[in-house]
N, C-alpha and C positions, 0 to 999 in steps of 0.2 A: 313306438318311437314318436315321441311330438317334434311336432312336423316343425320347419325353421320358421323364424322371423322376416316378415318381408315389410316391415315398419318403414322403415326408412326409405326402400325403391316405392312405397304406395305416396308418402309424402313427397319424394321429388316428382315421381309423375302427374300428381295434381298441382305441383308447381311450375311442369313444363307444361301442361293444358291451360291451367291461369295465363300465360305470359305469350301466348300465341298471336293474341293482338296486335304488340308492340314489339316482337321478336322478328317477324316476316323482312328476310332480306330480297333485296332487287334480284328475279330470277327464279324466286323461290314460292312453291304453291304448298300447302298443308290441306289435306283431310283430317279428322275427327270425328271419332263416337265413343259416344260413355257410356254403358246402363249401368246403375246403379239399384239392385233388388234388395230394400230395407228391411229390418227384421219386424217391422212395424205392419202397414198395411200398404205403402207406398211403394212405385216403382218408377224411377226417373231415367227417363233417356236425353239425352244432350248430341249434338253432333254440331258441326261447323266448318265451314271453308276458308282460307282466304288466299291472297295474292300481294305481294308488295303493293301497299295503300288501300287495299281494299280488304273486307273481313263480313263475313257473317255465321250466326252462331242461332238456335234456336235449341229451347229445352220441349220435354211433355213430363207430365206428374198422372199416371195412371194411380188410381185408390181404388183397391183392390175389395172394399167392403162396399163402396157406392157402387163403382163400376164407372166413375164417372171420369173422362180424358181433360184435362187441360192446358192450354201452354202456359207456363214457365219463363220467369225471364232467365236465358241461358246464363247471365252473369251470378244467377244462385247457385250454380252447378259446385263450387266454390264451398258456397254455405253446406250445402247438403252434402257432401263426399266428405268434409272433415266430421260431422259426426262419426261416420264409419271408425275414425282413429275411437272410439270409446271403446272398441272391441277390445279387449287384453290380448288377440293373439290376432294378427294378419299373416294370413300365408296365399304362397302361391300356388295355383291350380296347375297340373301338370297331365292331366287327361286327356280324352278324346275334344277335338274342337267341336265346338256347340254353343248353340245358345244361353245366353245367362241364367236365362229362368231353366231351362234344361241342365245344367251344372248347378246349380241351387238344389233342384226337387232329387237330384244323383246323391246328392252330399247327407241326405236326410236319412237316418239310421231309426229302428227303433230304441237305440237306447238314447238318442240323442235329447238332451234336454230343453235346448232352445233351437229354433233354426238359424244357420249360418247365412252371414249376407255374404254377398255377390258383388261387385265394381269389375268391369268387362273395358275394357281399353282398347280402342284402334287408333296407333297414327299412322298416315302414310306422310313425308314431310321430302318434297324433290328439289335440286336445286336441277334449273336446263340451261343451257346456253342454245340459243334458239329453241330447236322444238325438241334437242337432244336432251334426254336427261342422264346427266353427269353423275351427281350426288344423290343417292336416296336413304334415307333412313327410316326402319319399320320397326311399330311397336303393335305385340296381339298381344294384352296378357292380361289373367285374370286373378285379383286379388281376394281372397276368400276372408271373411272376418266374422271372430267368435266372438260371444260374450265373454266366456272362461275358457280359458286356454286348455282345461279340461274335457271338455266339449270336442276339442279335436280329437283325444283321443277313439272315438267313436268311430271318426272313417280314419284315423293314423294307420292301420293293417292293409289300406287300399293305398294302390298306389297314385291316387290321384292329388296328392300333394306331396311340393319339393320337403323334403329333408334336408336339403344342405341349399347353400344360399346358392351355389357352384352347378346346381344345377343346367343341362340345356337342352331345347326341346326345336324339333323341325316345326312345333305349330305354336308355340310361347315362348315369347323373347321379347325384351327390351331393348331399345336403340339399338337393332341388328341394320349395318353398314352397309350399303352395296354401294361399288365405286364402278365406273365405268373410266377407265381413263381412254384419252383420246386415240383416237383407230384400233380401239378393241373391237373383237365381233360379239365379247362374250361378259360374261357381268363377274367382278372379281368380289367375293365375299367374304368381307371381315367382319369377324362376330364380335358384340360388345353387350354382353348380355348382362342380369341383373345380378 
């Protein structure tokens, strides 16, 4: 079975990481990390903070044939994640949680013909009223991209990619809700996944 299409939740999530700058409401703090493991020689990590009025964002470009680490302006994070759209098939990762490059080198088959890239997403995004926090929203998800949508079929027999778009996992999830309403002891969890 080839595995589903996650095209569209990989393009709104680099559009909700672009907009982070000038999205931040009074109350409200954001986490962020990207890695992105290209099928080229390249491997980008991005991460970023900020706070109503305040923001910072820094990238690195490891090249994997030099060896050689550099920063990055994180505002390229942008440029570099839309190439990934050239893969013909985006799917989601639905395995054991792990590191990108560890989910990458899992995904490699001997029949596989090209290797699969990787894009790994963290947000944490709270809103507090004083030092409580009220509102949190959490994204862990890992977007996997072929060159030929053929090429999935290779680890398709594993279960480490979603099949239906409806998929839901306790460790991958998009915009997963936790609300705290006022004089709760306990955290009430609404899922709103991809």
């Amino acid at each position: 079975m080839t595995p589903a299409s996650f095209r569209q939740p990989f393009f709104d999530t680099v559009q909700e990481l672009t907009d982070f700058g000038d999205d931040i409401q009074p109350g409200e703090s954001i986490y962020w990390s990207a890695e992105y493991i290209a099928r080229g020689t390249q491997w980008y990590h991005f991460n970023g903070c900020g706070r109503y009025g305040e923001w910072d964002a820094v990238g690195q470009a490891y090249d994997l044939q030099t060896r050689l680490l550099t920063d990055v302006d994180a505002q390229l994070m942008t440029l570099a994640f839309l190439d990934f759209q050239d893969n013909q098939l985006i799917a989601a990762y639905t395995g054991p949680k792990g590191q990108a490059a560890h989910i990458a080198c899992g995904l490699i088959t001997a029949e596989s013909r090209s290797f699969p890239e990787v894009i790994s997403v963290l947000i944490d995004r709270r809103q507090t009223v004083g030092v409580e926090v009220v509102h949190q929203t959490l994204t862990a998800f890992v977007f996997v991209g072929f060159e030929r949508a053929d090429d999935a079929r290779s680890v398709s027999d594993n279960p480490c990619l979603a099949n239906s778009k409806d998929f839901l996992s306790a460790h991958w999830y998009r915009n997963r809700v936790r609300i705290v309403p006022p004089s709760a002891e306990q955290w009430i969890s609404v899922t709103r996944d991809a």
